[in-house]
FIKEFI-244544 format. One line per 4 residues: number of its first residue (from 1); their letters; for each residue x, y, z of N, C-alpha, C. Coordinates in Angstrom, 2 decimals. Layout:
BEGIN
NUM) a) X/Y/Z/X/Y/Z/X/Y/Z  ...;
//
This chain:
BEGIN
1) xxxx) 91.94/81.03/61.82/91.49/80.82/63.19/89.98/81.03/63.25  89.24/80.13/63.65/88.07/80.23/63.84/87.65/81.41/64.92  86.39/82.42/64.83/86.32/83.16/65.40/85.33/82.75/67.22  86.07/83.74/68.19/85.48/83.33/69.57/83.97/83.36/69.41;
5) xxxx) 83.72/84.62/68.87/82.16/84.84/68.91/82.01/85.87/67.63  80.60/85.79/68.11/79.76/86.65/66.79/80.69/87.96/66.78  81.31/88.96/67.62/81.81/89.95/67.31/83.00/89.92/66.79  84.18/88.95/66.97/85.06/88.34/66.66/84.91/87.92/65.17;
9) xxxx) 83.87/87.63/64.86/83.63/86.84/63.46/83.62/88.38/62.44  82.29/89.16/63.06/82.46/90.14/61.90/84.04/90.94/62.43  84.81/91.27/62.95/85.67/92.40/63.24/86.74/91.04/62.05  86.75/89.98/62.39/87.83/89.49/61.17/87.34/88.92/59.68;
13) xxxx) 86.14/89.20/59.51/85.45/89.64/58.00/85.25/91.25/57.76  85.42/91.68/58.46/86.12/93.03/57.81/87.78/93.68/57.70  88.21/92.88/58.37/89.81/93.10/58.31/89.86/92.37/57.08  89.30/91.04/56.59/89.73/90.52/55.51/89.23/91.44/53.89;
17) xxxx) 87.69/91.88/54.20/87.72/92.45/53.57/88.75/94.27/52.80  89.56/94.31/54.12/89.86/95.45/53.94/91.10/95.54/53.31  91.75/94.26/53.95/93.06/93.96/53.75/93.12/93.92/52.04  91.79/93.08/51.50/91.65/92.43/49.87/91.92/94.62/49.19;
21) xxxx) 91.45/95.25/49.75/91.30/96.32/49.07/92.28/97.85/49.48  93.50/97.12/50.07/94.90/97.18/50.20/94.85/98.59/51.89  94.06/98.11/52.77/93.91/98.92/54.16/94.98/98.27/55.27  95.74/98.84/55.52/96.83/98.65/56.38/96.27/98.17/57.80;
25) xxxx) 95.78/96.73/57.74/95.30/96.02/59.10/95.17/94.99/58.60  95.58/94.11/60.36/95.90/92.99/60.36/94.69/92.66/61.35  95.08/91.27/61.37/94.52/90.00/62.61/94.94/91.10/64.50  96.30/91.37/63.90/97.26/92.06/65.56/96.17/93.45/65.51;
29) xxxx) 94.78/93.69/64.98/93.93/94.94/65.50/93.03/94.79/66.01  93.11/93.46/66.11/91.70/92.31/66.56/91.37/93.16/68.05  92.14/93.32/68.83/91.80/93.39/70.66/91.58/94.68/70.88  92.28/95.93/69.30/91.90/97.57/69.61/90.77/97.55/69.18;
33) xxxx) 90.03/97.02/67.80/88.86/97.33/67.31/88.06/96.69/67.91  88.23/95.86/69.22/87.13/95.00/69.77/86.53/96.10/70.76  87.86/96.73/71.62/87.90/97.45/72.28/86.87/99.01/72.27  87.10/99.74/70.83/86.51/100.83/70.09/84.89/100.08/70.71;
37) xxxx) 84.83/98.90/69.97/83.18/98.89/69.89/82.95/98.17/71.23  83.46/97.47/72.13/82.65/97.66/73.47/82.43/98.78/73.77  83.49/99.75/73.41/83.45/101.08/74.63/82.20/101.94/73.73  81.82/102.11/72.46/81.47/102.97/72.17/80.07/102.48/71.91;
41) xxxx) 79.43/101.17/71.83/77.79/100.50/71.72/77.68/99.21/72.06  78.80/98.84/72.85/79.00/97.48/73.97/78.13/96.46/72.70  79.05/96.23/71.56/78.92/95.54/70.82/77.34/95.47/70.20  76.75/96.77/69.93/75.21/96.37/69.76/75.47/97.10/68.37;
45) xxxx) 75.18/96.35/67.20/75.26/96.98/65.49/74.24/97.81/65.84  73.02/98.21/66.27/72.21/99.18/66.04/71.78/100.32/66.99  72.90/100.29/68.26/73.24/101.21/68.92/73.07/102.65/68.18  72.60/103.60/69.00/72.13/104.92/68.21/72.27/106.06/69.77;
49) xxxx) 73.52/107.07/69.89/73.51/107.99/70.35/72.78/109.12/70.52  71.99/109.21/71.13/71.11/110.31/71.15/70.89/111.26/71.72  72.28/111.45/72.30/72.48/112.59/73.60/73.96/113.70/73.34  74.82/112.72/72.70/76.03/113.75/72.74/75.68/114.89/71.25;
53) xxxx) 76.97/115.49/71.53/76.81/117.01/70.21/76.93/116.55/69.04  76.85/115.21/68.59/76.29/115.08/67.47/75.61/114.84/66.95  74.16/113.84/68.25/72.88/114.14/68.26/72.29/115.20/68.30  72.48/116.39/68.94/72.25/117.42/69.14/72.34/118.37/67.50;
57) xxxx) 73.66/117.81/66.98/73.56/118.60/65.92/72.46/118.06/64.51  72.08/117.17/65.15/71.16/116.33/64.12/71.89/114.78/63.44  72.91/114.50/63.68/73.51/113.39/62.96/74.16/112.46/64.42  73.09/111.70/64.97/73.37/111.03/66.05/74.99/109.57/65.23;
61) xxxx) 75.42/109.40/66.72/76.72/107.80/66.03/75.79/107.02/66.28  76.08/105.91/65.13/75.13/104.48/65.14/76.31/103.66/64.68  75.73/102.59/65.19/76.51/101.33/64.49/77.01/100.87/66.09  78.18/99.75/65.57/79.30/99.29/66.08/80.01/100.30/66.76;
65) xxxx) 80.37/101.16/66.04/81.97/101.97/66.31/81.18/103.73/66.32  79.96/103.36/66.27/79.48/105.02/66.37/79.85/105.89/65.75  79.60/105.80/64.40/80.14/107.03/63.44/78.87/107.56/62.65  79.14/109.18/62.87/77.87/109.65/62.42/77.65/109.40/60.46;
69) xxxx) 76.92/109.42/60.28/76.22/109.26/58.44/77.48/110.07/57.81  77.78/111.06/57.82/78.73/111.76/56.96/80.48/110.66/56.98  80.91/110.64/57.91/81.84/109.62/58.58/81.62/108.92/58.04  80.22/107.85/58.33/80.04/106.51/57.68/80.58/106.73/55.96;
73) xxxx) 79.81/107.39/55.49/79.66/107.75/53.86/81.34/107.91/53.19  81.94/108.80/53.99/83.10/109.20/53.66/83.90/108.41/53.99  84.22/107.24/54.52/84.59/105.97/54.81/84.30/104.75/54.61  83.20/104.30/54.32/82.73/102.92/53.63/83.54/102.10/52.52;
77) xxxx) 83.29/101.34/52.32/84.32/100.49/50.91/82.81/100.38/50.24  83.08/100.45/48.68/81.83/100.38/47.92/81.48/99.18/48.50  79.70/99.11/48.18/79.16/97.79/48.48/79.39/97.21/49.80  79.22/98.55/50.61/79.31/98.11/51.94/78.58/99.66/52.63;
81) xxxx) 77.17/99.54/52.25/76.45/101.06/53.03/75.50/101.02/53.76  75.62/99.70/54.48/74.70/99.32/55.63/75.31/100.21/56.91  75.15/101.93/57.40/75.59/101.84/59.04/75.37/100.80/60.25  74.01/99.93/59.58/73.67/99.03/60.93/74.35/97.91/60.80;
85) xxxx) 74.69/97.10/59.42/75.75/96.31/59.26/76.81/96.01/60.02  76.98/95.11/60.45/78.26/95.28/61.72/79.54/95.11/60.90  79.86/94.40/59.88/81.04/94.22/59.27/81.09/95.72/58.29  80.37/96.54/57.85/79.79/97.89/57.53/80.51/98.93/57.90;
89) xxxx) 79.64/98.76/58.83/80.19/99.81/59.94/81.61/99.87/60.74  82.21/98.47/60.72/83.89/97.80/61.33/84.46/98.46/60.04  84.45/98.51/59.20/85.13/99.01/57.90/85.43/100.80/58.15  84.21/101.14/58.07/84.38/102.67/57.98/84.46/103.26/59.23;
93) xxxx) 84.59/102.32/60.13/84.87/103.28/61.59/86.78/102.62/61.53  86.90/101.66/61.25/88.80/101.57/61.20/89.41/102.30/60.25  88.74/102.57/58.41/89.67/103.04/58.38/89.19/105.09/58.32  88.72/105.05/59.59/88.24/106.47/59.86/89.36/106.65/61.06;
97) xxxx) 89.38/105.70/61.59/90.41/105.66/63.05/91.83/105.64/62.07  92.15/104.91/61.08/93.51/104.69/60.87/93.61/106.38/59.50  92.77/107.08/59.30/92.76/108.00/58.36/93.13/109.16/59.61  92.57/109.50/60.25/92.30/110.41/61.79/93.59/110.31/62.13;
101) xxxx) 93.77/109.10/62.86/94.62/109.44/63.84/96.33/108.48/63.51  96.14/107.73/61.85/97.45/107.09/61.75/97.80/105.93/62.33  97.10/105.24/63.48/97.06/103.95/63.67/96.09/104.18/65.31  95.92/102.95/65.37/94.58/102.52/66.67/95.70/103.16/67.97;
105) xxxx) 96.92/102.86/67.97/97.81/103.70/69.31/97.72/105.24/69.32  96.85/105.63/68.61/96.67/107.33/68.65/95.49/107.66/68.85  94.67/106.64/68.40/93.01/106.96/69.02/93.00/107.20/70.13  92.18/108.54/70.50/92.16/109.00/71.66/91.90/107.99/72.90;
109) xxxx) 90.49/107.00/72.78/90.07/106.39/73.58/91.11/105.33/73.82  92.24/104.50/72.82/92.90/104.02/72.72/94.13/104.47/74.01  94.58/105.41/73.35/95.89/106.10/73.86/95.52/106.44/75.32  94.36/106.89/75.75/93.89/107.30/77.31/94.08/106.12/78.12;
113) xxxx) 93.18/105.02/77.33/93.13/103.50/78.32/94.92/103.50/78.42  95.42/103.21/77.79/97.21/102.81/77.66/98.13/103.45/78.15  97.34/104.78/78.56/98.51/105.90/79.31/97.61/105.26/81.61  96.76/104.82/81.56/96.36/104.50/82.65/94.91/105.16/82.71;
117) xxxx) 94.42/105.77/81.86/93.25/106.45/81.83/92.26/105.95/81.36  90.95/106.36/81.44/89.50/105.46/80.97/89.35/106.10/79.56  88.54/105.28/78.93/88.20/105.42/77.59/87.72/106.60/77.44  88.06/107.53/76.02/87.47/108.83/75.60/87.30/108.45/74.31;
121) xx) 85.52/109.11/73.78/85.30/108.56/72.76/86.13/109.23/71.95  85.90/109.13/70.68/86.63/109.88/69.56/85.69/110.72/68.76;
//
């Protein structure tokens, strides 16, 4: 399927890539991981937090999906250590969400919107 748009394009070049290197996601994560990164840098790859407690603690979220440097690092697929990278950063913030919390229906921000509630980051 050809992708709607630019965010669409990288979120299913990193599912493909992830899938090749045996990460439990499909095409059907397309509308949660779209979701993660409106809510968390309204789709901007170089979005940079500079206010919550993990700016504060010195390691602001950047990227797509807002995951601080340690996160990023400890989640990346080799040959993929761009945080500003948008297909990069879609990698190590899903399978940080699917390591965390066991699938995108347990992510906090996930599970809040779906119970009737507004997004909470993670």
């Amino acid at each position: 399927m050809e992708p709607v748009d630019q965010l669409d394009g990288w979120i299913r070049t990193a599912i493909d890539i992830m899938q090749a290197e045996g990460v439990a996601v499909s095409e059907e994560h397309i509308d949660e991981i779209r979701t993660v990164i409106e809510k968390e840098s309204s789709g901007d790859p170089r979005a940079i937090n500079n206010w919550d407690i993990n700016a504060k603690r010195g390691t602001p979220s950047k990227g797509l999906m807002q995951t601080i440097d340690p996160t990023f690092n400890a989640y990346k697929l080799p040959g993929y250590d761009d945080i500003y990278n948008p297909v990069d950063n879609i990698i190590a913030g899903v399978r940080y969400t699917l390591d965390r919390y066991g699938s995108f229906a347990e992510h906090p921000g996930l599970a809040q919107m779906a119970a009737g509630g507004g997004y909470r980051g993670y």
